[in-house]
VMD Tcl script that draws the C-alpha trace (Angstrom):
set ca {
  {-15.73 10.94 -5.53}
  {-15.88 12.56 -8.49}
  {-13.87 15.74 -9.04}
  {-14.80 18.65 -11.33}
  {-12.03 20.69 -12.88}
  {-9.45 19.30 -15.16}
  {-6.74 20.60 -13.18}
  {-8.31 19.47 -9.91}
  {-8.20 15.64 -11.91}
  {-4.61 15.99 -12.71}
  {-3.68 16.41 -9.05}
  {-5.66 13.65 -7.42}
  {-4.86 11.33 -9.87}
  {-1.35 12.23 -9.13}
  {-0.66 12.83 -5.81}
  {-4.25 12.16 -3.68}
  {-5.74 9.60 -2.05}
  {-8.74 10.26 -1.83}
  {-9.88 9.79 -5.05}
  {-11.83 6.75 -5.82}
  {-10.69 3.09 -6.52}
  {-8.52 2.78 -9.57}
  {-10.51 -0.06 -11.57}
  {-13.43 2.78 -11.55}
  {-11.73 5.84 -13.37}
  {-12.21 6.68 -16.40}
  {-10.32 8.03 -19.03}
  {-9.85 11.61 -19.99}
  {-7.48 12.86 -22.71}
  {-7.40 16.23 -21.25}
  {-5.85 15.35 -18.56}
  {-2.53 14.14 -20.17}
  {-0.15 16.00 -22.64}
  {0.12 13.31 -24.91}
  {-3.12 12.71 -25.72}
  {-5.37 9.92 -26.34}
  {-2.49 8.39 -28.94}
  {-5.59 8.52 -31.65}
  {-7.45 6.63 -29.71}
  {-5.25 3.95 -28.41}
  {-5.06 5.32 -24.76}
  {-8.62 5.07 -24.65}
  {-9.15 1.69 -25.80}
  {-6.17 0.25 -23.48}
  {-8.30 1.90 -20.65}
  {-11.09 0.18 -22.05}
  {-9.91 -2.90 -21.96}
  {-8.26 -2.82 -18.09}
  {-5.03 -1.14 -18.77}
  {-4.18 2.37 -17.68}
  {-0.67 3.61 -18.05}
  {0.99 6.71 -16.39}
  {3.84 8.69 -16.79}
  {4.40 12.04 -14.57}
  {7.29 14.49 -14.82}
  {7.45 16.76 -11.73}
  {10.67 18.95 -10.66}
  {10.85 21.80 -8.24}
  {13.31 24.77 -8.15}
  {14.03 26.62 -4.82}
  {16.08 29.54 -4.64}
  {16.93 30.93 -0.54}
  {16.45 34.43 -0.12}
  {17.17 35.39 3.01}
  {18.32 33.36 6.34}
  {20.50 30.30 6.31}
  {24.16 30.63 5.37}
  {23.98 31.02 1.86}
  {21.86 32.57 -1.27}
  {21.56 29.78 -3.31}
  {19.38 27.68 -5.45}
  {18.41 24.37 -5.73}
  {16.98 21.52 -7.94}
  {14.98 18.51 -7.61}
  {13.01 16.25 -9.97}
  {11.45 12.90 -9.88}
  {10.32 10.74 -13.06}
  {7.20 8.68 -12.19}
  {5.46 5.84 -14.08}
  {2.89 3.48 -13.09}
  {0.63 0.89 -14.79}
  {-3.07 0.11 -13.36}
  {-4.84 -3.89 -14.42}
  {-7.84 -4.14 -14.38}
  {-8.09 -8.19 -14.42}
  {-11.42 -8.77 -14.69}
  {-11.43 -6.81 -18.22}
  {-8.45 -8.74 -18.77}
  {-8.62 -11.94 -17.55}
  {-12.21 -12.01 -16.27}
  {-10.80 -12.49 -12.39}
  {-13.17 -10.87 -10.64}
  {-12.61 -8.09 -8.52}
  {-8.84 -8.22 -9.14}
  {-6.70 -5.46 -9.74}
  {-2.72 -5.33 -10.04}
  {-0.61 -2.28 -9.96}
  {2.98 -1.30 -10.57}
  {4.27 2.22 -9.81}
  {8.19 3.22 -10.06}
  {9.59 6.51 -9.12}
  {13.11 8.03 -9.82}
  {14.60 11.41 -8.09}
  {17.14 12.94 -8.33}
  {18.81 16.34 -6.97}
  {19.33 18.47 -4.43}
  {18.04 20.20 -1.04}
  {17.64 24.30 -0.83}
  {17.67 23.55 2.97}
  {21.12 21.85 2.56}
  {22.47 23.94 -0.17}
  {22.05 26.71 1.49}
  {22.64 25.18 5.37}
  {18.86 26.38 6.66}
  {18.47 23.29 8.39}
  {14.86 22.69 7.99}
  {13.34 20.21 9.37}
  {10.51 19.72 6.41}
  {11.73 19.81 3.12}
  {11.37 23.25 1.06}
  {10.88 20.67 -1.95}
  {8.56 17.83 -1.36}
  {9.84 15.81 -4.45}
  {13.49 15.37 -2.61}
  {14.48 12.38 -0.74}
  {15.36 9.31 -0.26}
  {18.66 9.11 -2.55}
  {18.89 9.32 -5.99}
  {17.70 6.11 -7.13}
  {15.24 4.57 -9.13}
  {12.85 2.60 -7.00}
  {9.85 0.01 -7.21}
  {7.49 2.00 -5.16}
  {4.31 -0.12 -5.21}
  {3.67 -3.64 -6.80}
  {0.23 -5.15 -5.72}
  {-2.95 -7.55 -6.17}
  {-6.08 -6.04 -4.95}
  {-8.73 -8.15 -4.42}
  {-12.45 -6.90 -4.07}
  {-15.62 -8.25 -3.05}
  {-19.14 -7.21 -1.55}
  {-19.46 -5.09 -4.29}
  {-16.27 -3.23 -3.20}
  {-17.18 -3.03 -0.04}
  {-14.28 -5.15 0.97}
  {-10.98 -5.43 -0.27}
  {-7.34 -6.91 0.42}
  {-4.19 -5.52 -0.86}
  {-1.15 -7.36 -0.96}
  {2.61 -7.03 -2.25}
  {5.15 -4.01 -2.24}
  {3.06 -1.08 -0.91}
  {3.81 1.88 0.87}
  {1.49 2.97 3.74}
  {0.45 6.32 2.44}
  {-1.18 5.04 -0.66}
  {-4.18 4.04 1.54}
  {-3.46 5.62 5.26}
  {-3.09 9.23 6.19}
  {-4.85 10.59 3.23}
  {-3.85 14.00 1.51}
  {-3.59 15.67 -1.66}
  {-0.26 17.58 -2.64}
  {-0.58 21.12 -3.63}
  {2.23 22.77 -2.41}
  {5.84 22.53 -2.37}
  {6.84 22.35 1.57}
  {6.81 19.23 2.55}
  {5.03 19.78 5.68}
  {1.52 19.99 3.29}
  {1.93 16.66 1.63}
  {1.27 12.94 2.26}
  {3.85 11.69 0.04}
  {6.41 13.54 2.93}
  {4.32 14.26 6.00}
  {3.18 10.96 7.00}
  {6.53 9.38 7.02}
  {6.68 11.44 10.69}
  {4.18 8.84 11.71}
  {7.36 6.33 12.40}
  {10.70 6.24 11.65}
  {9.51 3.00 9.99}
  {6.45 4.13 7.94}
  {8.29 4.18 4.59}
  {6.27 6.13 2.60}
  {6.51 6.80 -1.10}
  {8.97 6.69 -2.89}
  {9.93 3.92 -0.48}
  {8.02 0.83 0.00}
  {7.66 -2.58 1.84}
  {6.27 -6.28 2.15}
  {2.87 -5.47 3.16}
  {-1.41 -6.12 3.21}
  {-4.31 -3.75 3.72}
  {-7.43 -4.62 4.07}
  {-10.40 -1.96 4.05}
  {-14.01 -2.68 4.86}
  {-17.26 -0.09 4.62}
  {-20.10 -1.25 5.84}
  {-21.89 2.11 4.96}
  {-21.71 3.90 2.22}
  {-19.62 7.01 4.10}
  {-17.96 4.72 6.39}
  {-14.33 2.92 6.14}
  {-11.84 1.15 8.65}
  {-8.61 0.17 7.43}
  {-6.29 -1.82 8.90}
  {-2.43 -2.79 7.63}
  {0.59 -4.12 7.99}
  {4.06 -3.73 6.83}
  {7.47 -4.91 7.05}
  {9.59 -2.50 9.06}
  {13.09 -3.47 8.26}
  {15.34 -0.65 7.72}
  {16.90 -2.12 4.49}
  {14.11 -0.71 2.56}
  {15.90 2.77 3.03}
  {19.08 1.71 1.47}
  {19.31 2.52 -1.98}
  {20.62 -1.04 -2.98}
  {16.93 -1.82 -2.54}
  {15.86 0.11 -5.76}
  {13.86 -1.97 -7.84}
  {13.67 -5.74 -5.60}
  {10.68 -7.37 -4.73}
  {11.98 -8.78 -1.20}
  {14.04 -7.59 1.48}
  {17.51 -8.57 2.70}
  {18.99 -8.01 6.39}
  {17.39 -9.91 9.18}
  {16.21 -6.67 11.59}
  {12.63 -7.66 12.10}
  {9.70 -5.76 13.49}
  {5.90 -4.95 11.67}
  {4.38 -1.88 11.16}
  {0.64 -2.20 11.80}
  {-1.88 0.66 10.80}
  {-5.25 1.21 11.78}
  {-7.51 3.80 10.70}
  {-11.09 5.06 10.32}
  {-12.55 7.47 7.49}
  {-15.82 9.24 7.18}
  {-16.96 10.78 4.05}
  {-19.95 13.44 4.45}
  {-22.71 13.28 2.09}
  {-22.70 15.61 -0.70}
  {-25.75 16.23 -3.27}
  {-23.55 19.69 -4.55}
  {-20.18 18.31 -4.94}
  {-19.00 19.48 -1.57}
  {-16.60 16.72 -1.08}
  {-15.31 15.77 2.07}
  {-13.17 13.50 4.23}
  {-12.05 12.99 7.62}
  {-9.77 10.34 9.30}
  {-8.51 8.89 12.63}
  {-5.59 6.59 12.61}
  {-3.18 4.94 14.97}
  {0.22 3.31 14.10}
  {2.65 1.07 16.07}
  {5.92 -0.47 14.99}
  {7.47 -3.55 17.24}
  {11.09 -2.56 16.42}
  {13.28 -1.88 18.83}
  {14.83 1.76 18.37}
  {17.63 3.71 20.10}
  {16.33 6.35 22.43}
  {16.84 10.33 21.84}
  {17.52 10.57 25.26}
  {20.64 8.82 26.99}
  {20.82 7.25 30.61}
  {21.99 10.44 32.26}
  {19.03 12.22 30.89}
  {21.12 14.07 28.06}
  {21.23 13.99 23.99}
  {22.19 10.84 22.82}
  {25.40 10.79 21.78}
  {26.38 14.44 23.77}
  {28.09 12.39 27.03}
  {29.48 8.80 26.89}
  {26.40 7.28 28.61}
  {24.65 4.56 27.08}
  {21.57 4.98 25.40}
  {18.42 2.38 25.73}
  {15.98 1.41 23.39}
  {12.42 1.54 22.87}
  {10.46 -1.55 22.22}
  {7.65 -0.15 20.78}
  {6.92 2.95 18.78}
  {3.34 4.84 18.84}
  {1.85 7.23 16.85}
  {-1.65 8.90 16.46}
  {-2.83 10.96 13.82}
  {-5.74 12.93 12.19}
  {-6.28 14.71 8.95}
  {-9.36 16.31 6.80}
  {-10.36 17.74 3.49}
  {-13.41 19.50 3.25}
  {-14.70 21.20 0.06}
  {-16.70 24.35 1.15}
  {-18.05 25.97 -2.11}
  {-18.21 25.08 -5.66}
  {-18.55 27.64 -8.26}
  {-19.42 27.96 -12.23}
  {-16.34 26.68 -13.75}
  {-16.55 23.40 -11.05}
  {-13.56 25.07 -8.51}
  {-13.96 26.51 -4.75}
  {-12.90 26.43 -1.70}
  {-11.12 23.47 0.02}
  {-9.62 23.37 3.57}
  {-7.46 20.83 4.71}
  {-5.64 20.00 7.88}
  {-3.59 17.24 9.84}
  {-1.94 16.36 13.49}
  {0.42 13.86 13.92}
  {1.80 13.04 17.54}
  {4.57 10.49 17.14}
  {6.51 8.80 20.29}
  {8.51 11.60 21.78}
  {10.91 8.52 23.21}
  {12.15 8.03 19.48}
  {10.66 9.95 16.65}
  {12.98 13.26 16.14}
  {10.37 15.61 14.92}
  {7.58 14.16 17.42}
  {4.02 16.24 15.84}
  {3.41 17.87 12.79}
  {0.49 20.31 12.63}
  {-0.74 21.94 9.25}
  {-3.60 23.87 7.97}
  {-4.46 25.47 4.82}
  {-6.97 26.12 1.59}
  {-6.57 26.02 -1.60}
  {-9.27 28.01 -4.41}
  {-9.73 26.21 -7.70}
  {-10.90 28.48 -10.52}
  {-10.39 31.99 -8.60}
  {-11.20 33.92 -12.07}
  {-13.48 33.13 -14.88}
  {-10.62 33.51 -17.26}
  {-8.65 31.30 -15.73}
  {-10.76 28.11 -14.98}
  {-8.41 25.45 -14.21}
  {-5.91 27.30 -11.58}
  {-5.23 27.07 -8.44}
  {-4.38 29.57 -5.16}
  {-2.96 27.67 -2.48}
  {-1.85 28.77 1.29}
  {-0.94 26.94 4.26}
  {0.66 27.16 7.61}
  {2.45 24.68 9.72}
  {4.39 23.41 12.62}
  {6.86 20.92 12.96}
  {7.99 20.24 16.61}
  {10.83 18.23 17.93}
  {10.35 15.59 20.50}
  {9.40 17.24 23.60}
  {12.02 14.28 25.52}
  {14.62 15.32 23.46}
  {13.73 19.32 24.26}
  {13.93 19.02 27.68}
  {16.99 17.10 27.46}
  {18.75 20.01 25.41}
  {17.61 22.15 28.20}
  {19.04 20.32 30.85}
  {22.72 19.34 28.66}
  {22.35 23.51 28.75}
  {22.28 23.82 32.20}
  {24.41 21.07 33.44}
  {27.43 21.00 30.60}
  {27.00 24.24 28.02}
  {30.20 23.11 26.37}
  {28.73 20.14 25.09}
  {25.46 22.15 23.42}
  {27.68 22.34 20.19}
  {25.67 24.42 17.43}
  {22.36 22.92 17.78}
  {21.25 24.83 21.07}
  {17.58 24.17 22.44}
  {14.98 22.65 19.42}
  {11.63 23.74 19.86}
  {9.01 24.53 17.00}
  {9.54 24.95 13.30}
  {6.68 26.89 11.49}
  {6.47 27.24 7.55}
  {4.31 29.19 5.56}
  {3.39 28.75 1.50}
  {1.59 30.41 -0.77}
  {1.38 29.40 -4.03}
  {-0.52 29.74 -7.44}
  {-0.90 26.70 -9.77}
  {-0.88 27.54 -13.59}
  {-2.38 25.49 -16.20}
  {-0.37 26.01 -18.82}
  {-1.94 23.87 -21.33}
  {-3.03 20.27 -21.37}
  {-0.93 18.14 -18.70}
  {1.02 20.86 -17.95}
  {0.93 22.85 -14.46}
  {3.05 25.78 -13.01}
  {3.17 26.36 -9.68}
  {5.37 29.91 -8.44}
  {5.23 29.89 -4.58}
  {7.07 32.07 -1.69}
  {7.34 29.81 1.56}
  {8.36 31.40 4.71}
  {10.25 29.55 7.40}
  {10.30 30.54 10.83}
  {12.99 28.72 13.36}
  {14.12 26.80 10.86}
  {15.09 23.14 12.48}
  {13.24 24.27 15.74}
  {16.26 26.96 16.56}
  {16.14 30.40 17.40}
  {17.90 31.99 14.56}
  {16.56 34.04 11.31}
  {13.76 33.08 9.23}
  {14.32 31.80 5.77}
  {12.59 32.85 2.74}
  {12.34 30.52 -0.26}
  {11.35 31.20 -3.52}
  {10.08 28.38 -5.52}
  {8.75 26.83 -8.79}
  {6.99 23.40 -9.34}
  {6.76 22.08 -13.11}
  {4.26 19.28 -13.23}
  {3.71 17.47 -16.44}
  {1.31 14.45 -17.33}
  {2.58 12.59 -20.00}
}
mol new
graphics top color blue
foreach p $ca { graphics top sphere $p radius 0.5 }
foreach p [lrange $ca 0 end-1] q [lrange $ca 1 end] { graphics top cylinder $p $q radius 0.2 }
display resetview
């Protein structure tokens, strides 16, 4: 797929999935603020080797709602290095790739006790560690028609499929698709996994995966190892299917259908009496298998001079309302590349979502309400969540984007208590 505008590159190569298959890019200095390195970055891609470095932080200040006015700060450090073996080694086909991420900071929503249940800042999460979050062979043959991907790997490098450009977590892939399952650890996290992906047609390609479920990869003492301790077993297995539209006028699209279930067996939401688990002393069962379904697009509309336009996108993700917390995630927005011939390589963004907590675990709320009020605590009855971003993306100068944004939370956590406003700023930088 090839993408137009320089700052349209610097995002898909960053955060996007649907861009094409590494060992087929091709370098361009103005994407990075570095440079070429006189000419060295372009002969190392030359040869098979790609190297990455990506700075990205995100400042949130709340506004109004929540307990406090207060501001907060994330950032994560990200490097990565792509092999083309073949141009190396002359294996055919063959690809390995290493990515590392490290975050660190805090959470607006818990700063200033809003509650959320999607993350005001994307980039936060998951402890502040430094962590190994992909390290893979890829094997292709049929003239990459089919491939196999083995090693560390997180699910949403190659399932789900999204671009990032907003702040709210509820419009990314890196964050969103981690509702799938309590055990789809998406990036920064990874697992012991394979993917395989087949097209037949040109347009046309089913995925399928697996991954090791085992809730040590959460820990932070997991950082940068290649295997997995603890002995909690259970496999993740993915399946999906993607359809890419033909497009003679750079009207890029795609559109995929996926299902997920994890064999691990996790504590209900709901107890035996029908109430919160943990709000009365009866026990709580588990759930032998967890089921998802999703579906997300991106569909470029129009392309203008400068190579920007209009792009919708959208997702729906219905988890297993027995034992996934927030149990669907809906969200739809645009985003306008280019929006004045002046400014050729910005960006408008807007976008509106809903998180919703597990409709078991609603109804039990309602009925601890009913039956034993004293026991509510300061939760209440969870329903929906609904945020709202706009944002503009700056490019500041070579490998360097700004992105001021207002998001607006209604029901924050899926309660019925003020809206939150956030301000915030993104500061992405490829090195």
């Amino acid at each position: 797929m090839k993408i137009r505008s320089r700052a349209s590159a610097i995002v898909m190569a960053s955060l996007g999935s649907l861009a094409a298959p590494a060992m087929a890019a091709e370098f361009d200095a103005r994407r990075y603020l570095s440079g070429d390195w006189n000419g060295a970055r372009k002969s190392l891609a030359e040869t098979g080797v790609q190297l990455r470095l990506q700075y990205i932080n995100q400042t949130a200040h709340n506004v109004s709602g929540g307990d406090r006015r207060t501001t907060a700060y994330a950032d994560q450090i990200f490097a990565a290095g792509i092999f083309d073996l073949e141009a190396l080694w002359g294996w055919k086909g063959a690809e390995f790739q290493i990515e590392v991420a490290n975050r660190n900071g805090a959470s607006v929503s818990s700063e200033a006790g809003i509650g959320a249940l999607m993350g005001p800042q994307f980039i936060y999460g998951r402890g502040t560690v430094t962590r190994l979050r992909q390290f893979s062979i890829t094997q292709r043959w049929l003239d990459d028609r089919l491939s196999l991907k083995v090693g560390r790997i997180h699910p949403g490098a190659d399932f789900f499929g999204a671009s990032c450009t907003f702040q709210n977590l509820t419009f990314c892939n890196a964050g969103v698709s981690n509702r799938i399952s309590d055990r789809w650890f998406g990036a920064p996290l990874s697992a012991l996994g394979a993917q395989v992906t087949f097209s037949p047609y040109a347009r046309w390609f089913f995925r399928v995966g697996g991954y090791d479920a085992n809730p040590q990869n959460l820990s932070k003492e997991q950082g940068l190892r290649l295997g997995t301790s603890g002995d909690d077993n259970g496999t993740l297995l993915v399946a999906e299917v993607e359809f890419r539209p033909a497009s003679g006028s750079g009207k890029e699209g795609s559109y995929r259908l996926g299902v997920a279930r994890n064999s691990s067996d996790l504590p209900r939401l709901v107890n035996r009496a029908g109430y919160p688990a943990g709000t009365t002393a009866d026990a709580v069962g588990t759930h032998d298998t967890d089921r998802a379904l999703y579906a997300s697009f991106e569909q470029q509309l129009t392309r203008n001079d400068a190579g920007g336009g209009l792009r919708l996108f959208g997702s729906v993700i219905r988890g297993d309302q027995q034992v996934t917390r927030i149990g669907e995630v809906i969200s739809l927005g645009a985003t306008y590349r280019a929006p004045f011939a002046s400014r050729p390589n910005d960006r408008i963004g807007v976008a509106i979502g809903r998180a919703s907590i597990s409709s078991e675990l609603t109804s039990a709320q309602r009925r601890l309400a009913l039956d034993l009020p004293d026991r509510m605590g300061a939760v209440g009855v969870q329903r929906h969540e609904i945020p709202i971003e706009v944002n503009y993306g700056i490019a500041v100068a070579r490998g360097i984007e700004l992105m001021p944004n207002i998001q607006h939370v209604r029901h924050p956590g899926g309660r019925d208590v003020s809206s939150a406003t956030i301000l915030g700023l993104q500061l992405n930088v490829e090195l």
